[in-house]
C-alpha positions in Angstrom: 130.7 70.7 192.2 131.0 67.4 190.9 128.1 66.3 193.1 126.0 68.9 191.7 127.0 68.3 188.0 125.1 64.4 188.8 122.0 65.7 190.1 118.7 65.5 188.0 118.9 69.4 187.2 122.0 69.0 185.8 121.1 65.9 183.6 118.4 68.1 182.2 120.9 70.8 181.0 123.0 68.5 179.9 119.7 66.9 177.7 119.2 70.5 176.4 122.7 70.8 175.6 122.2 67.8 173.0 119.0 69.0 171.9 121.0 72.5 170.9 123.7 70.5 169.4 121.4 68.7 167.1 120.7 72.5 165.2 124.1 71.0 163.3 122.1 68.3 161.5 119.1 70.3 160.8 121.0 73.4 159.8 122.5 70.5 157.3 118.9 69.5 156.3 117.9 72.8 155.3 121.2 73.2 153.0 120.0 70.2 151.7 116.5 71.2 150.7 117.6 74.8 149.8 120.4 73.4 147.1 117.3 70.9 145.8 115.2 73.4 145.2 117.9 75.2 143.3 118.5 72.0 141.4 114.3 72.1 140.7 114.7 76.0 139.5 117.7 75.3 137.5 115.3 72.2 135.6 112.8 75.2 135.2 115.0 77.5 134.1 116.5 74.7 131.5 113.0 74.4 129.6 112.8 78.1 129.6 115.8 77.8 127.5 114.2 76.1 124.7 110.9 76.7 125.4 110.4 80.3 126.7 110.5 81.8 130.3 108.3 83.7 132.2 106.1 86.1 129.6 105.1 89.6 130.0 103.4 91.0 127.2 102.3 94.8 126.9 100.3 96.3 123.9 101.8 98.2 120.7 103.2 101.2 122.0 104.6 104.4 119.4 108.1 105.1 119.8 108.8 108.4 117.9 112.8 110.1 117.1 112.9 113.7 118.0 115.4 116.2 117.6 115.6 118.5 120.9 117.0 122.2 120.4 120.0 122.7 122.9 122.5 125.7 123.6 124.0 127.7 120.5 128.0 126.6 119.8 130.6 129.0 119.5 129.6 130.3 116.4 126.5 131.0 116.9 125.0 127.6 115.1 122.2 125.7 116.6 123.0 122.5 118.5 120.3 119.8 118.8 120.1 116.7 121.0 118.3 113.6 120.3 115.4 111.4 122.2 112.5 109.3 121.6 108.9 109.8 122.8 106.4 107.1 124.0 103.1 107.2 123.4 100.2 104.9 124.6 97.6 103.6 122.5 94.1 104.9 124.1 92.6 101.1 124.2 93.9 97.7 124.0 92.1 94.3 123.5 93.8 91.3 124.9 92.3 87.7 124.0 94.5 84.8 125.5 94.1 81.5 125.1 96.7 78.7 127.1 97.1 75.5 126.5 99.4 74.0 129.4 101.5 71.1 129.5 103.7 69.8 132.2 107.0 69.0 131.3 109.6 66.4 132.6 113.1 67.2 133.4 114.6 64.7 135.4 112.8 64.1 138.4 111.0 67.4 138.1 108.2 69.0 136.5 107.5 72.2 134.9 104.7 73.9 133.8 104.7 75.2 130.4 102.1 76.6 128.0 101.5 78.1 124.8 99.3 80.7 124.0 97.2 82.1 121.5 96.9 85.5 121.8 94.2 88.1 119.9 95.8 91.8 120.5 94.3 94.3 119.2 93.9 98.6 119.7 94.3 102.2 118.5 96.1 105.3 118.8 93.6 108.2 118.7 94.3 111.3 116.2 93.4 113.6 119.1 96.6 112.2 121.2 99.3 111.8 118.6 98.4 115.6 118.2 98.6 116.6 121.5 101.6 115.2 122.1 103.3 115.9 118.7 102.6 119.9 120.5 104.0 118.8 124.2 107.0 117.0 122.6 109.0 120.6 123.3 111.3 119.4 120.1 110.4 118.1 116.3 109.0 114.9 116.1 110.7 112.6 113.2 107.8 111.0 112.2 109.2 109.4 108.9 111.8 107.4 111.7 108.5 106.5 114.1 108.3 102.8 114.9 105.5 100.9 116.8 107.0 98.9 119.3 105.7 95.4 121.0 107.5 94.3 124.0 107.9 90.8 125.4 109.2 89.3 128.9 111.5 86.2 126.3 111.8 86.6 123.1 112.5 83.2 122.5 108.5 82.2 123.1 107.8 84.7 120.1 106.3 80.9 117.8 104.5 83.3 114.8 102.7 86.3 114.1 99.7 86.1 111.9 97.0 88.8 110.9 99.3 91.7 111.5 97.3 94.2 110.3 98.1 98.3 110.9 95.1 100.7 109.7 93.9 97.4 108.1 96.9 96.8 106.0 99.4 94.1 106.0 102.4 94.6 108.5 105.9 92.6 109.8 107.3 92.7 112.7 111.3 93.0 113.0 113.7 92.7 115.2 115.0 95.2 117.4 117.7 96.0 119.7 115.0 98.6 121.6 113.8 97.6 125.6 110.8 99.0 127.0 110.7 99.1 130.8 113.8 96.6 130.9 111.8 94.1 128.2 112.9 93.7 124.7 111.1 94.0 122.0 110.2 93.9 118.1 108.9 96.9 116.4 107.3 98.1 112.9 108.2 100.7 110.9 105.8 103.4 110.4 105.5 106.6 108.8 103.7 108.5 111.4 103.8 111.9 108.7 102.5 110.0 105.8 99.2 109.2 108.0 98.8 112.6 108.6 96.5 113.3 111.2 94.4 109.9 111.0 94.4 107.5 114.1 96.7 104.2 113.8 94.5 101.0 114.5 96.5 97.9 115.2 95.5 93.7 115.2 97.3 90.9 115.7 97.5 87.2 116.9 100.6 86.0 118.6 101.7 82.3 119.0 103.9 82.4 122.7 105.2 80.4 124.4 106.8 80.1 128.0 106.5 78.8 131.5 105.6 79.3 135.2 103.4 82.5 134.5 102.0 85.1 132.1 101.7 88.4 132.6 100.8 92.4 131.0 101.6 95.4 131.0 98.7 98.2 131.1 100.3 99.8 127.8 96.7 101.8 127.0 94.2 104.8 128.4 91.7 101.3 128.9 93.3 97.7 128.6 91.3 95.2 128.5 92.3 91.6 128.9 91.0 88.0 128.7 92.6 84.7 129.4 91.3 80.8 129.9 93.3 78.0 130.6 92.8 74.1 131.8 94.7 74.9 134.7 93.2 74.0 137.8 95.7 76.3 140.1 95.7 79.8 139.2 97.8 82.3 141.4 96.6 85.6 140.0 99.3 88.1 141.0 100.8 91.6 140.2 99.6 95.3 140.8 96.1 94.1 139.6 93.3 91.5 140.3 90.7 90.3 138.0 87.5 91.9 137.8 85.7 88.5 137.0 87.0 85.2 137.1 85.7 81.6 137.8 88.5 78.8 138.8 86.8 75.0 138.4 88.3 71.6 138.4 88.6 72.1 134.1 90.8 75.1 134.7 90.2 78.8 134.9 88.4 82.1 133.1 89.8 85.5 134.1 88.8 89.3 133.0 90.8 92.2 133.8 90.2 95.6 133.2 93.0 98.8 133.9 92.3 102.1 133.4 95.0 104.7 133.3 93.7 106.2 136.5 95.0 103.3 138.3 98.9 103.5 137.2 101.7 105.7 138.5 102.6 106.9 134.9 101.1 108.9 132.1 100.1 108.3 128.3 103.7 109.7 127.2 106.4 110.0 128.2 110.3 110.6 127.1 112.0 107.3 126.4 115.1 106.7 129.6 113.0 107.7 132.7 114.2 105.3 135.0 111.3 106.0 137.5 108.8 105.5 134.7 110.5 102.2 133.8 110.1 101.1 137.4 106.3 102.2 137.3 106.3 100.1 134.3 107.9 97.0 136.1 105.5 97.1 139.0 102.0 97.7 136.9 102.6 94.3 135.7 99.4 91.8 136.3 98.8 88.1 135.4 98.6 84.7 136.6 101.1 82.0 138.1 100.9 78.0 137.0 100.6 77.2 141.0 101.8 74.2 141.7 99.8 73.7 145.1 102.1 70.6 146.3 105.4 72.5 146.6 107.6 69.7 148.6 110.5 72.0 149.5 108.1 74.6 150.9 106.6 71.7 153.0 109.8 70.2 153.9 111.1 73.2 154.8 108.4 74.3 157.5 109.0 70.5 158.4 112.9 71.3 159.2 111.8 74.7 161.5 110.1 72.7 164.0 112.7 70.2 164.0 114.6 70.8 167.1 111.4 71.7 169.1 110.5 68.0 168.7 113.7 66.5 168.9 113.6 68.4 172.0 110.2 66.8 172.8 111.4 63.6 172.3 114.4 63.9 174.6 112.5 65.5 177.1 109.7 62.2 176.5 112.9 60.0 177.4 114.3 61.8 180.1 110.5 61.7 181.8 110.2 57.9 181.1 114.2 57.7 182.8 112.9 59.7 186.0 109.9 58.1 186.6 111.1 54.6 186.0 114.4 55.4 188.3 116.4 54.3 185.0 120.2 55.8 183.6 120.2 56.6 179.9 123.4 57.7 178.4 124.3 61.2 176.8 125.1 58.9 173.8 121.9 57.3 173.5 120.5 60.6 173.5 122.7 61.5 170.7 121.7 58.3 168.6 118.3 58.8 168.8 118.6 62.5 167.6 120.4 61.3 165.0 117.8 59.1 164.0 115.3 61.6 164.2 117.3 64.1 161.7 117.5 61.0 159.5 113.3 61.7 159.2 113.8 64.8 157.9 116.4 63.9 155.0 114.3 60.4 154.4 111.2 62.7 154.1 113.2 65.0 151.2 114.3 62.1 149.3 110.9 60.2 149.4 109.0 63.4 148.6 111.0 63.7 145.3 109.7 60.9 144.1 106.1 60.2 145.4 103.0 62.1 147.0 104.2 64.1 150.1 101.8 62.7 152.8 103.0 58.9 151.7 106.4 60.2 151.7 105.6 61.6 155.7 104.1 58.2 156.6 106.9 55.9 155.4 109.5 58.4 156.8 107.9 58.8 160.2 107.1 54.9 160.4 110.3 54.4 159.9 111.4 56.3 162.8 109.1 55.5 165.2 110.3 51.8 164.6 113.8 52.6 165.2 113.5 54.7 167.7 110.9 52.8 169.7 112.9 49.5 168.9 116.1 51.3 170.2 114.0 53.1 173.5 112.8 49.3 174.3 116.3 48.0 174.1 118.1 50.8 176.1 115.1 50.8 178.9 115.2 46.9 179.1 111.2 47.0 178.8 109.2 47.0 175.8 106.4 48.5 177.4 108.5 51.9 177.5 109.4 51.5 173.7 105.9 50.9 172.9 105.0 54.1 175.1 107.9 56.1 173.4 107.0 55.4 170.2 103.7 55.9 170.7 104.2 59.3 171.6 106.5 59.8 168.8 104.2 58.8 166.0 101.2 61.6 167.9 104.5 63.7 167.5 105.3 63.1 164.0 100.9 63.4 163.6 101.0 66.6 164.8 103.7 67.8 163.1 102.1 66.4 159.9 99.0 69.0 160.7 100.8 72.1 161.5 102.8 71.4 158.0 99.3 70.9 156.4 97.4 73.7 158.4 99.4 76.7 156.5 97.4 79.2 158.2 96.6 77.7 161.3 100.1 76.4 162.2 101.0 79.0 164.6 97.7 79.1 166.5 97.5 74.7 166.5 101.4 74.8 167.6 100.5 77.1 170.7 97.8 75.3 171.9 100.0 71.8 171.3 103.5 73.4 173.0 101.5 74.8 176.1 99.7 71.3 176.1 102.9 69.7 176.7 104.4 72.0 178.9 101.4 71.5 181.3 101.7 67.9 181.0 105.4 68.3 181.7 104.8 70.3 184.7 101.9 67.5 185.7 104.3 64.8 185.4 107.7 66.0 187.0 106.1 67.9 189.9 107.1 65.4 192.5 111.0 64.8 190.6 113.7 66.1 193.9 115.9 67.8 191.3 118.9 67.6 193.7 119.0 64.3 194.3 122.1 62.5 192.9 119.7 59.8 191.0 116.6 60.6 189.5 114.3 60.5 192.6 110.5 61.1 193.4 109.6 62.7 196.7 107.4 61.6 198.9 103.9 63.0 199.9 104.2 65.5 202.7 
């Protein structure tokens, strides 16, 4: 047995061993860049707190009392039971205009903008009639409010040009949500209007950061938005119809029908399933930020142990061939080296662009590591070999990092590259010979 355990197979195991041991480090690494991007969302979420979060804004919707007739008490009196109906305007005109400035908190930066937005719409007679009829109680239309929700309130800047049926308005404050958003309403006297439509207008001064979205709160919404933002990440349940994205910024147009929602024109206010449908019709765009250092350092740290395990494999190749003894230790010390790149390459990438941040923290390594492969072989030309193949390492890790969706099929063709020239290279190694040994030609 103990012969066995100094043969070149068991060397090898005993290589992969380390290789596996060095998942502690990088497990480490990844804490690391997870709690720093925490750090970064906890500086976004701090301007949010003064400046407004992420905004979702839906039309003017009518939210009417109603009294319900219930079950007769014991003597015989009526009882009723309240609720309050929803109704959609038919059409809604959204005009947005952003103006988007990054902001500095600490070492991070968050996108924030303020909007103008134009909103404007009507309520057709035909459908406050309707569903005045379908209401299966009394509407209380003296108690009838017209509701505006918001994702943050605390972007609401001003109101101006509140108009409703062309006459002056105000907004106040509420302690009503719609779909899980708060919201500010006006009071309105839905009997006094009779059987006339209700046309709204209004421009709103928001505020907030990361993204804007809406709510398709109307039979036909309609909505605009231009911004000097060069990154648009439109998301949500809808896409725009038209939209052109240019160095200046972006100009998008979307149009939602009703037909393309899983919930009606009206509805009873408390349906948790309509409040869901609500959640999920959302649409908008994201601030992208399209150098996300985490997200690159963290597809850095998942092919970590796959080259540390290239590297060890590049030293044990260089020990066979060359009839050398390298230490578990030495092993060890270079793995640790090459974890070091990993929390070098964080740090750096904080600070400065992401690729110079790769190519100080990978020339850094390759220096060490090559210095230290020189020293422990007692030749320089193996360093300069090592760390020559550690830099194409470090290269090619640099592309599948870069190559988002290409990675997989770039990092198959490399891996079965450098199994073949593994194979290629060890195909004479006697792997029961007590000392690395190459056999001879039959």
């Amino acid at each position: 047995m103990r012969g066995w355990t100094q043969t070149v197979t068991a060397r090898v195991a005993g290589i992969g061993l380390l290789a596996l041991v060095m998942l502690i480090p990088l497990a480490q690494v990844r804490g690391l860049v997870a709690e720093r991007e925490q750090m970064r969302d906890q500086a976004a979420a701090q301007v949010a707190q003064g400046w407004g979060g992420r905004q979702v804004l839906g039309g003017l919707v009518l939210a009417v009392p109603l009294r319900i007739p219930a079950e007769q008490d014991s003597s015989g009196q009526p009882r009723w039971r309240g609720g309050t109906d929803i109704v959609l305007p038919d059409e809604a005109q959204i005009v947005s205009t952003l103006r988007v400035d990054v902001r500095q908190y600490g070492i991070y930066r968050v996108p924030a903008f303020a909007s103008t937005v134009k909103l404007a719409g009507r309520f057709t007679a035909e459908d406050l009639a309707q569903f005045r009829r379908e209401a299966g109680g009394t509407w209380q239309g003296q108690q009838a409010e017209l509701q505006l929700p918001l994702g943050d309130l605390r972007g609401l800047q001003g109101v101006d040009d509140l108009k409703i049926n062309g006459l002056p308005a105000r907004f106040r404050s509420s302690a009503r949500h719609l779909g899980g958003l708060a919201s500010v309403v006006i009071p309105l006297d839905l009997d006094a209007l009779g059987d006339q439509p209700i046309t709204f207008s209004m421009t709103l001064h928001l505020a907030g950061t990361g993204s804007m979205a809406w709510l398709p709160l109307a039979r036909t919404t309609d909505v605009h938005i231009k911004a000097p933002w060069p990154d648009p990440s439109f998301t949500g349940a809808a896409l725009p119809m038209e939209r052109a994205v240019t160095a200046d910024g972006f100009d998008a147009h979307w149009r939602v029908l009703d037909l393309n929602r899983s919930f009606g024109q009206h509805w009873r206010e408390g349906d948790a399933r309509v409040d869901a449908a609500l959640r999920d019709a959302a649409f908008g765009v994201q601030l992208y930020q399209p150098v996300d250092v985490y997200q690159r350092n963290l597809r850095a740290g998942k092919y970590g142990v796959l080259f540390i395990g290239a590297t060890f494999l590049a030293f044990f190749l260089v020990e066979v061939l060359r009839r050398l003894r390298v230490h578990p230790v030495q092993y060890l010390m270079v793995g640790a080296a090459l974890a070091t790149f990993y929390v070098v390459l964080l740090a750096l990438s904080e600070q400065i662009a992401f690729a110079a941040a790769y190519a100080v923290a990978a020339l850094s390594v390759v220096g060490i590591v090559g210095g230290y492969a020189a020293a422990v072989l007692r030749a320089r030309r193996a360093g300069l070999i090592l760390g020559a193949a550690l830099a194409l390492v470090y290269a090619i890790l640099y592309g599948l990092i870069a190559a988002e969706q290409y990675a997989l099929l770039i990092g198959s063709f490399v891996l079965l590259a450098a199994v073949a020239l593994t194979m290629y290279l060890t195909r004479r190694i006697d792997w029961y010979a007590a000392t690395p040994a190459i056999m001879e030609r039959s």
